[in-house]
C-alpha positions in Angstrom: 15.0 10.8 -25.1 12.9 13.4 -23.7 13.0 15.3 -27.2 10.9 12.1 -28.6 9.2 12.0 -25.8 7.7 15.6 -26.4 7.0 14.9 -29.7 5.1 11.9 -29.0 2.9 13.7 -26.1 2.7 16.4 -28.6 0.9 13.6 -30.8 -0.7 11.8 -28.0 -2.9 15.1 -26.9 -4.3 15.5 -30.7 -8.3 14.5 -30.9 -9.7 12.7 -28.4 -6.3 12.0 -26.3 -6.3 9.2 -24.3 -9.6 8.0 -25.3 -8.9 8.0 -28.9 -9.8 4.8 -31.0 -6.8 2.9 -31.9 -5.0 3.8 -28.9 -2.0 1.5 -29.5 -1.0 3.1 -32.5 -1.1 6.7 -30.9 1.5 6.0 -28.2 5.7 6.0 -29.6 8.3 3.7 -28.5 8.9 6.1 -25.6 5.8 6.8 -24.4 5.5 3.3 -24.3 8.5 2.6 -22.5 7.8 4.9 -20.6 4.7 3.7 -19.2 5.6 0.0 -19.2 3.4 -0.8 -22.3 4.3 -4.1 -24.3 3.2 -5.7 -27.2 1.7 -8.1 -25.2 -0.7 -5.3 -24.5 -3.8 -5.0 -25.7 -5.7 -1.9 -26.1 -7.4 -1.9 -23.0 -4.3 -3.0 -21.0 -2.4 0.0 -22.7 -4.7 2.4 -22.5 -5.3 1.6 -18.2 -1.1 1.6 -18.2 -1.0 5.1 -20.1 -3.9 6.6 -17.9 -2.3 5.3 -15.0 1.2 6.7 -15.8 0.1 10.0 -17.1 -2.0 11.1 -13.9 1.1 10.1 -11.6 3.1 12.2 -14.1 0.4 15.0 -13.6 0.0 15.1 -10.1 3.9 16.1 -9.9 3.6 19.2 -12.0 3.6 22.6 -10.1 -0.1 23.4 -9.8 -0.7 25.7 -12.2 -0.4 23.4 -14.7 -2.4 20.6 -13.4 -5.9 21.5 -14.8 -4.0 22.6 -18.4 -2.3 19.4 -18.7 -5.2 16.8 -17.6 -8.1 18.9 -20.1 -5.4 18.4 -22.8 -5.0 15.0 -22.5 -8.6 13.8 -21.6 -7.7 12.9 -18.4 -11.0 14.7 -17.4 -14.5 13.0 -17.4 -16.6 16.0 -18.0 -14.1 17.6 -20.5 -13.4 15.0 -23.2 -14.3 17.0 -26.2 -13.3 15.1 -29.7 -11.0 18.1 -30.7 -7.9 19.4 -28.6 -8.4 22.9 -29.1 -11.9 22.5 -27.7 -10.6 21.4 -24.4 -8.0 24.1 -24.3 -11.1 26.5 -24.9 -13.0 24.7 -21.8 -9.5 25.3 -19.8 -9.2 29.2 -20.8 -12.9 29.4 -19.9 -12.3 27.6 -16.2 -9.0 29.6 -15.2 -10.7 33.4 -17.4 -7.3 33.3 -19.5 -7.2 33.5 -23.4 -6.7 30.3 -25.2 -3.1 31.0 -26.1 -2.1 31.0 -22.8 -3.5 28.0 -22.1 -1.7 26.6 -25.2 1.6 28.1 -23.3 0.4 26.0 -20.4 0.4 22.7 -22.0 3.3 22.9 -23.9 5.1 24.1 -20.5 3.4 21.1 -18.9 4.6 18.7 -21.6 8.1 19.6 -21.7 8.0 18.9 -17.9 6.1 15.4 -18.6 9.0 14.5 -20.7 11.5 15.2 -18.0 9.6 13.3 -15.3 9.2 10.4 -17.0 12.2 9.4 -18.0 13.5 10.8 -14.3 10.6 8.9 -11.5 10.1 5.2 -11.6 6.2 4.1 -12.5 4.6 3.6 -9.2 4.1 -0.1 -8.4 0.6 -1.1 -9.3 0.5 -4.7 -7.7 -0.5 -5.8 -11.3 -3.9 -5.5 -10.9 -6.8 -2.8 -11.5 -10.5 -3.0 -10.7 -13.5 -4.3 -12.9 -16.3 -3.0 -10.3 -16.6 -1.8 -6.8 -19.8 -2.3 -5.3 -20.2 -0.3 -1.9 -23.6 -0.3 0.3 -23.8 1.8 3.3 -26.7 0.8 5.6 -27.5 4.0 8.3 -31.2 3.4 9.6 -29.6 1.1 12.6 -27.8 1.8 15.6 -24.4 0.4 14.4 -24.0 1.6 10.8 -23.1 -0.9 8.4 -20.7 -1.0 5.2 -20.2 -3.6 2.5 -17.7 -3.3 -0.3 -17.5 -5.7 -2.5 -14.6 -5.7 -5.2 -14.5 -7.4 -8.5 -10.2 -7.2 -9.8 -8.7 -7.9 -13.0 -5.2 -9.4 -13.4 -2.5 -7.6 -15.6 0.6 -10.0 -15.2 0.7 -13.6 -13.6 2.3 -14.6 -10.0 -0.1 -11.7 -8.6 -0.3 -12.9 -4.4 -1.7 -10.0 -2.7 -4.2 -7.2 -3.3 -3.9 -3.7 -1.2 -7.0 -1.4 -0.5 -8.3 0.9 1.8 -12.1 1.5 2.8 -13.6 4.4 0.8 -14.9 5.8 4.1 -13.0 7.7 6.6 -13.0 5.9 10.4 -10.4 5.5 13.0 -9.7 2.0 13.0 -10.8 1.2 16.8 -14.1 2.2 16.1 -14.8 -0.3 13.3 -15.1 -3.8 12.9 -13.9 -5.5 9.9 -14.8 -8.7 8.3 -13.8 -10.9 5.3 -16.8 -12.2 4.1 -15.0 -14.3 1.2 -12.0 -14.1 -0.7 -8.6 -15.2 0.4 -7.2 -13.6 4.0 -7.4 -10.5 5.0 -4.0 -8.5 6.8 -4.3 -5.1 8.5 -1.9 -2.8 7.0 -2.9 0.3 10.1 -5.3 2.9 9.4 -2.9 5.6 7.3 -4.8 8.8 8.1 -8.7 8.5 8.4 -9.0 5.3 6.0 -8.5 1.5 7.2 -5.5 -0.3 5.0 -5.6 -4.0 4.6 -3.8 -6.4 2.0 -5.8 -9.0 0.7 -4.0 -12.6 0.4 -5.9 -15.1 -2.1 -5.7 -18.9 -1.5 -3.5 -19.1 -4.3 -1.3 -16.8 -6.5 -3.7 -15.3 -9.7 -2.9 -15.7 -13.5 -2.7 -12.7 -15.7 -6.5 -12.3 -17.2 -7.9 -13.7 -14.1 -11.3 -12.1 -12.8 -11.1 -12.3 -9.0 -13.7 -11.4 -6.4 -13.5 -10.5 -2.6 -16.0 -8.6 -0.2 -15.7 -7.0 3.5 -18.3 -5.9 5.6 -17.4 -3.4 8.3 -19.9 -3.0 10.9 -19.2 0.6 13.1 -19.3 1.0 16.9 -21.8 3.4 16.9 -23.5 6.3 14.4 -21.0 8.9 16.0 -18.1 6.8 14.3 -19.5 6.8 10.6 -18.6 10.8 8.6 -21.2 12.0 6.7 -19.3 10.9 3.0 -18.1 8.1 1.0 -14.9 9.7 -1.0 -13.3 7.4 -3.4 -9.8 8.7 -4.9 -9.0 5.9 -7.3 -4.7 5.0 -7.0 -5.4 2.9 -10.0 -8.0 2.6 -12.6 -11.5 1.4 -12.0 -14.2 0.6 -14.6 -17.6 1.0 -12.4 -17.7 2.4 -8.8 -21.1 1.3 -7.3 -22.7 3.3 -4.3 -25.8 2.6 -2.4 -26.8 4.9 0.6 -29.8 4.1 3.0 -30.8 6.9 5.2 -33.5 7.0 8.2 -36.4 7.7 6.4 -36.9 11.4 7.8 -33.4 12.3 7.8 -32.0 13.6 4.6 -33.7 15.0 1.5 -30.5 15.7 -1.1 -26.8 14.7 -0.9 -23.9 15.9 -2.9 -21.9 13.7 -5.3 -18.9 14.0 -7.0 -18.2 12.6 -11.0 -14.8 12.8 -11.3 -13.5 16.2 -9.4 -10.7 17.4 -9.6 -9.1 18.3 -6.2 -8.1 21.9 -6.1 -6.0 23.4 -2.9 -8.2 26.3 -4.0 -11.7 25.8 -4.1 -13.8 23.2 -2.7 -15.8 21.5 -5.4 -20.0 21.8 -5.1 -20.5 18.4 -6.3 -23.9 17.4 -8.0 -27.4 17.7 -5.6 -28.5 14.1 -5.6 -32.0 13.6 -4.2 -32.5 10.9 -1.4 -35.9 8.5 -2.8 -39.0 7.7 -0.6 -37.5 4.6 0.5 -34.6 6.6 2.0 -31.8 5.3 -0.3 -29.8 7.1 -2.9 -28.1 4.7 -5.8 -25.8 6.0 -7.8 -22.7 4.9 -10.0 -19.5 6.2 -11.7 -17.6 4.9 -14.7 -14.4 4.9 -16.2 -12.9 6.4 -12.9 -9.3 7.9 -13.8 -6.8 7.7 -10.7 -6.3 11.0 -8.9 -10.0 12.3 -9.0 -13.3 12.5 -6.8 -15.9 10.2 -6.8 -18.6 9.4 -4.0 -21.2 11.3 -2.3 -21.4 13.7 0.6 -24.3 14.5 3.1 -23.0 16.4 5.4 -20.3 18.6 6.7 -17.0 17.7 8.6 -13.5 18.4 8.0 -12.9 14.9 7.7 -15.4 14.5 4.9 -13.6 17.6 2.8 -12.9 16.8 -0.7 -9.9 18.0 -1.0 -8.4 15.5 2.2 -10.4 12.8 0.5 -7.1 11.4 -1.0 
């Protein structure tokens, strides 16, 4: 099994990797299997499930071979070069190694792919993944406002609950949350920094179904709201949408991130991000991969570092 599987990855990590045309044809019986892929599948539905599976896969190598194995398969916004040996050249250039030992990398990484997928179970995705998440952050008031606003796609029928988290770090007594529309919302505790909640729609949704839901959280006081709003995807999401309004005199740049990846090493610098004469910074991601940074930062705290963010 895991011989095939190697092969298959082998194949997979040619051209453009996961974001090669025809994607359905590039993944084997295993790989498919391995990822939960069926023929009912089309290729947008198997692409999300073999993003989805891979970065789990990923994020359980030893770290070293993190940053090999992601450039290799695409897995990496800014690196997703048509040809593999160009990514293994961006890689060699990143870590100040020579491109066969990159090479070594991956094919260390993908033997160790192999075994871990047939080995871990596929994390339980609920059956659903996101279309576009809209998120406005009001500061110019007293009691800092937040409203996300979700837009969800459903992969498989009988789904009857939703769970999310705020992409902003607050301690859960010094927030108020409200369901502005969409179903009912339960409290699933605040683990760490970051509100948990389970959505409950009126009825259980059909596989294909758009569904919509939006929560405003209105903070205690300015004190309560961190200086960043740090997204780290758990499954995949088509459009991230961020609006920031500042007091007019307070900020001049922020720092965003496009897909980081999260190194126990370094802190990632993030792009400057200029705040416009009306105060407000707009910005938005696509095609966010689960596992990686997106958001913006305008300040420091530990709570706010991007490598807690997840």
């Amino acid at each position: 099994m895991t011989t095939n599987l190697v092969r298959e990855l082998k194949t997979l990590r040619k051209g453009r990797g996961v974001h090669a045309g025809r994607i359905v044809d590039k993944v084997g019986a295993g790989l498919a299997a391995a990822c939960g892929i069926t023929r009912a599948d089309g290729p947008a539905a198997a692409r999300q499930k073999l993003v989805t599976r891979l970065t789990e896969l990923v994020e359980q190598l030893p770290e070293d071979l993190q940053l090999a194995a992601r450039a290799a398969f695409g897995l990496i916004p800014d690196v997703r070069h048509p040809l593999y040996q160009e990514r293994v050249g961006w890689v060699a250039a990143m870590i100040d190694r020579d491109a066969r030992t990159v090479r070594r990398r991956v094919d260390e990484a993908v033997d160790q792919l192999a075994e871990l997928a047939v080995t871990t179970s596929r994390r339980d995705d609920g059956g659903w993944h996101t279309a576009e998440l809209s998120v406005a952050v009001a500061l110019d008031q007293g009691q800092p406002e937040v409203l996300e606003r979700y837009q969800v796609v459903v992969d498989e029928d009988g789904v009857d609950s939703l769970e999310f988290s705020s992409v902003f770090p607050v301690r859960r007594r010094d927030v108020d949350v409200h369901l502005l529309y969409g179903g009912t919302l339960q409290d699933r505790g605040s683990p760490l920094e970051r509100p948990g909640f389970t959505l409950v729609p009126a009825e259980p949704l059909a596989r294909g179904e758009t569904y919509d839901f939006a929560v405003r959280y209105r903070l205690l006081n300015r004190d309560a709201m961190h200086p960043c709003v740090l997204h780290v995807p758990e499954r995949p999401c088509e459009v991230f949408d961020l609006r920031v309004r500042f007091e007019h005199d307070r900020k001049r740049f922020v720092r965003t991130f496009d897909g980081v990846l999260q190194r126990s090493d370094t802190e990632p610098s993030g792009n400057q991000h200029a705040v416009d004469r009306a105060g407000e910074i707009h910005v938005r991601f696509r095609r966010l991969l689960p596992g990686l940074l997106y958001g913006a930062r305008w300040g420091g705290s530990a709570v706010c570092s991007a490598r807690r963010a997840s």
